[in-house]
C-alpha positions in Angstrom: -79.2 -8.0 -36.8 -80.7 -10.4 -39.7 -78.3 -13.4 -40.0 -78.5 -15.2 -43.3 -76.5 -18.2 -44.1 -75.7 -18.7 -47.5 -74.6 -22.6 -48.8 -73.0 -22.9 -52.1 -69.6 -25.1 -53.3 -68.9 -22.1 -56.0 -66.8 -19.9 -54.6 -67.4 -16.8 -56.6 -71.0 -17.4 -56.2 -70.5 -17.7 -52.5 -68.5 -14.9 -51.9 -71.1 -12.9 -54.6 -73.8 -13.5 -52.9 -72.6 -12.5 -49.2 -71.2 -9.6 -50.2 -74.0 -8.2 -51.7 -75.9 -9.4 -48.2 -73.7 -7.3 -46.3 -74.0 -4.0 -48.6 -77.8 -4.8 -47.8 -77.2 -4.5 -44.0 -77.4 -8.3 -43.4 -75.0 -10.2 -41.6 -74.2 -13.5 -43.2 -72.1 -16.8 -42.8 -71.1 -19.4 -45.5 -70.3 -22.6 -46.3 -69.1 -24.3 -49.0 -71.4 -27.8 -49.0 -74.7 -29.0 -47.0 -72.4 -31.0 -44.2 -70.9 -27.7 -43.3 -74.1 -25.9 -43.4 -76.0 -28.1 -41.0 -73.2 -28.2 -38.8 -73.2 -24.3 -38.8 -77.0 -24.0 -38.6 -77.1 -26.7 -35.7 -74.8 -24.3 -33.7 -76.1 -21.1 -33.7 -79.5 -19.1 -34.7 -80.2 -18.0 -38.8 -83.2 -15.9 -39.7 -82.8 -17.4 -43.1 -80.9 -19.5 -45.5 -80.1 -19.5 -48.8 -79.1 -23.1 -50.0 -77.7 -24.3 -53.7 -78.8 -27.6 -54.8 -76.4 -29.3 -56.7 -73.6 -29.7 -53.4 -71.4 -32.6 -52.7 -72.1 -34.4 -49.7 -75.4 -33.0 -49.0 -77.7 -31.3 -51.7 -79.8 -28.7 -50.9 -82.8 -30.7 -51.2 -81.4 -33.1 -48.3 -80.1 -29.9 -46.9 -84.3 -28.8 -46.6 -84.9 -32.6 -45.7 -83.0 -32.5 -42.3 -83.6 -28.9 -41.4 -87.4 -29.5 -41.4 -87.1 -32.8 -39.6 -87.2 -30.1 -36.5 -87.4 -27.2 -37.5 -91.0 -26.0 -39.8 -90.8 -22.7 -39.9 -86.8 -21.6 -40.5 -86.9 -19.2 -43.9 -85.2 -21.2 -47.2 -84.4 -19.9 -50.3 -83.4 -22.3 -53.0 -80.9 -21.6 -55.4 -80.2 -23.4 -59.0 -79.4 -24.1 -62.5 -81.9 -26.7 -62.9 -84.8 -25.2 -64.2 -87.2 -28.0 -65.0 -90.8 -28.0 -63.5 -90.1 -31.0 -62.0 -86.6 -30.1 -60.0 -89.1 -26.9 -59.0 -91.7 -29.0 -57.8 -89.4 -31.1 -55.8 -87.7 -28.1 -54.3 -90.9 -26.5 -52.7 -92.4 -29.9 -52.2 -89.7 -30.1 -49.8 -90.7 -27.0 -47.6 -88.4 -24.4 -49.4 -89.9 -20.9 -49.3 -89.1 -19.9 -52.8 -86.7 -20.9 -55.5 -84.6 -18.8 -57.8 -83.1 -20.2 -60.4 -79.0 -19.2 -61.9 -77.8 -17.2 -63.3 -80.3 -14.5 -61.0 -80.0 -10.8 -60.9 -78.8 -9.5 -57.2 -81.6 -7.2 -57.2 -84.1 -9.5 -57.8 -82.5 -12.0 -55.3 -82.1 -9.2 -52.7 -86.2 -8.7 -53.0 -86.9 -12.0 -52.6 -84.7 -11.8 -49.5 -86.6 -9.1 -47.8 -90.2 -10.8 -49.0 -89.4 -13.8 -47.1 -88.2 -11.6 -44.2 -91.3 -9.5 -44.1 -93.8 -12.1 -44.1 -92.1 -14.8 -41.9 -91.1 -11.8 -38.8 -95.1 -10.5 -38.8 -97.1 -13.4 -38.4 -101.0 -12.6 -37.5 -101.8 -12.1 -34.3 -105.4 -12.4 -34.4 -107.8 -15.5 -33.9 -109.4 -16.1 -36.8 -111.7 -18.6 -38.8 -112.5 -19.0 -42.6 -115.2 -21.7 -44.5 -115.9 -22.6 -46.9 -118.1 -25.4 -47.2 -116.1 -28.2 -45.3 -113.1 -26.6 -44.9 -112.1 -24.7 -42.1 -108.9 -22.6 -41.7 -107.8 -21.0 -38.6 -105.2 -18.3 -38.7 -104.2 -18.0 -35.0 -104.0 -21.9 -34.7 -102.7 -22.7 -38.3 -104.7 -25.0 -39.0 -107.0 -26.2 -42.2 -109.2 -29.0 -41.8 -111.7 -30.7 -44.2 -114.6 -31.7 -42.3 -112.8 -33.7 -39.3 -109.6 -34.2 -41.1 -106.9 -31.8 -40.9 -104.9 -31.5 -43.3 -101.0 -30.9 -43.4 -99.9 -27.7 -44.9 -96.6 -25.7 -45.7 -96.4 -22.4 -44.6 -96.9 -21.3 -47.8 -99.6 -23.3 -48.8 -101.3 -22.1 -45.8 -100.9 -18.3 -46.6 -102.2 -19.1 -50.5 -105.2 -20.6 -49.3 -105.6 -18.3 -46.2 -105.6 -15.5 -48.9 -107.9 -17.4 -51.7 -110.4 -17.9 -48.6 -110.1 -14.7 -47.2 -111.3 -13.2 -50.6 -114.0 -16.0 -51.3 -116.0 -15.8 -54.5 -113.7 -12.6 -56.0 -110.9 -13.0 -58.4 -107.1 -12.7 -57.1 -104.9 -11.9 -60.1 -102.0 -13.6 -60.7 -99.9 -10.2 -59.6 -102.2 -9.9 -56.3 -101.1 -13.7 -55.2 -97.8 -12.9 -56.1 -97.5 -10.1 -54.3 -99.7 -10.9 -50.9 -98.0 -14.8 -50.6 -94.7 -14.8 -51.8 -94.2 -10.7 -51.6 -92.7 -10.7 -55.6 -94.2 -6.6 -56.5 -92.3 -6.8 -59.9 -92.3 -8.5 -62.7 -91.5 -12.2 -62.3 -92.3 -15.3 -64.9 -92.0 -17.4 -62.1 -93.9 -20.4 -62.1 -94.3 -20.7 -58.2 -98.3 -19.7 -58.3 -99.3 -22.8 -60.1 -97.0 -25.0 -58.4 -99.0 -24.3 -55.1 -102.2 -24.1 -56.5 -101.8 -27.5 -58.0 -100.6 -28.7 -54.2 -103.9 -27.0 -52.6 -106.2 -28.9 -55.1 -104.6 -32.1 -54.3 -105.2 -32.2 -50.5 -108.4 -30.3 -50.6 -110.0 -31.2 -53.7 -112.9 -34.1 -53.5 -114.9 -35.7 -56.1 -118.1 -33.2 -54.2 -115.8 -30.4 -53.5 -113.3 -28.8 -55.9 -113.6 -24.8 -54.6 -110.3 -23.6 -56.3 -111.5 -21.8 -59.7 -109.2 -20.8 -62.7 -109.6 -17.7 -64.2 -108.1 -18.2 -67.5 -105.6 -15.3 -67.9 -106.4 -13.4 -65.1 -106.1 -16.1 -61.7 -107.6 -17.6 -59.3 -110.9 -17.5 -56.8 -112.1 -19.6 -54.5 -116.2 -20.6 -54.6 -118.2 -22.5 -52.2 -120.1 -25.1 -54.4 -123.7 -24.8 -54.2 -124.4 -28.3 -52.2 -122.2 -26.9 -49.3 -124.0 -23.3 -49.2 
């Protein structure tokens, strides 16, 4: 069965929030701060967690911090009242998987919960290469490099551009990015899109080689500059 671990120091929140879980045929365990949390997620296996960030003792973001010290690929959800850009920012910059921000609807949380699920249990299985120009991204080795230098990538950074490149010179709607990367198929004014795209153009982006393309009101596509065709 799907164990989820779910970390908040509100009780009602807490208690919320894994009951729901187990309605939706999850089993979960809690804790009440980020130093009972590790210690829990240290001891036994989680398929995903969902972490608050304002905690005493440890935060959620230091939470993320010393989980991905060892561990890349572990599913995290973040959850909070901050809503600024840049407490979202900081929250994915850290290798969180998606943030939702309180007070949330269970139903939307519970989708976001399966989305993570689905995309993290069926990674691809075949070997495969996309280029563009000087950059090179391989599925089956997960790996993106620009000419020789490779270049360090979330997993969701890598599934963005994997999907931009895999659709090279066509538009991807906002909705279609949504939906394909983070697995969000209803309506969402979520600002996670352009928080990653922003993070793609800064590590792949050169002064002779800016391939990620705004579509003003409609998205994104990805074009190989002339010089590099």
């Amino acid at each position: 069965m799907t164990t989820v671990l779910v970390v908040d120091d509100e009780v009602g929140v807490r208690n919320l929030l894994g009951e729901a879980l187990r309605i939706a045929g999850y089993q979960t365990e809690e804790a009440a701060d980020g130093e009972q949390a590790l210690k829990l997620w240290r001891s036994q296996h989680f398929d995903l967690c969902i972490v608050d960030i304002n905690m005493p003792t440890v935060n959620g973001f230091e939470f993320v911090d010393e989980v991905r010290k060892s561990n890349a690929t572990l599913p995290i959800l973040l959850l909070s009242a901050r809503d600024t850009a840049e407490d979202i920012a900081h929250g994915l910059r850290s290798g969180a998987d998606d943030y939702v921000r309180k007070p949330f609807s269970l139903e939307e949380l519970l989708l976001r919960v399966a989305a993570i699920l689905r995309r993290t249990s069926d990674p691809s299985k075949a070997e495969l290469d996309y280029r563009c120009g000087p950059l090179t991204l391989n599925v089956d080795r997960h790996e993106v490099y620009l000419d020789e230098e490779l270049i360090d990538m979330s997993a969701t950074e890598f599934r963005l551009l994997a999907a931009l490149l895999a659709r090279m010179d066509r538009v991807m709607t906002r909705a279609q990015l949504l939906r394909e990367v983070w697995g969000i198929d209803f309506e969402s004014e979520t600002s996670v899109l352009d928080t990653y795209i922003s993070y793609l153009r800064k590590k792949i982006h050169r002064e002779d080689f800016a391939p990620i393309s705004t579509v003003r009101g409609v998205g994104f596509k990805l074009i190989e500059p002339t010089s590099h065709q």
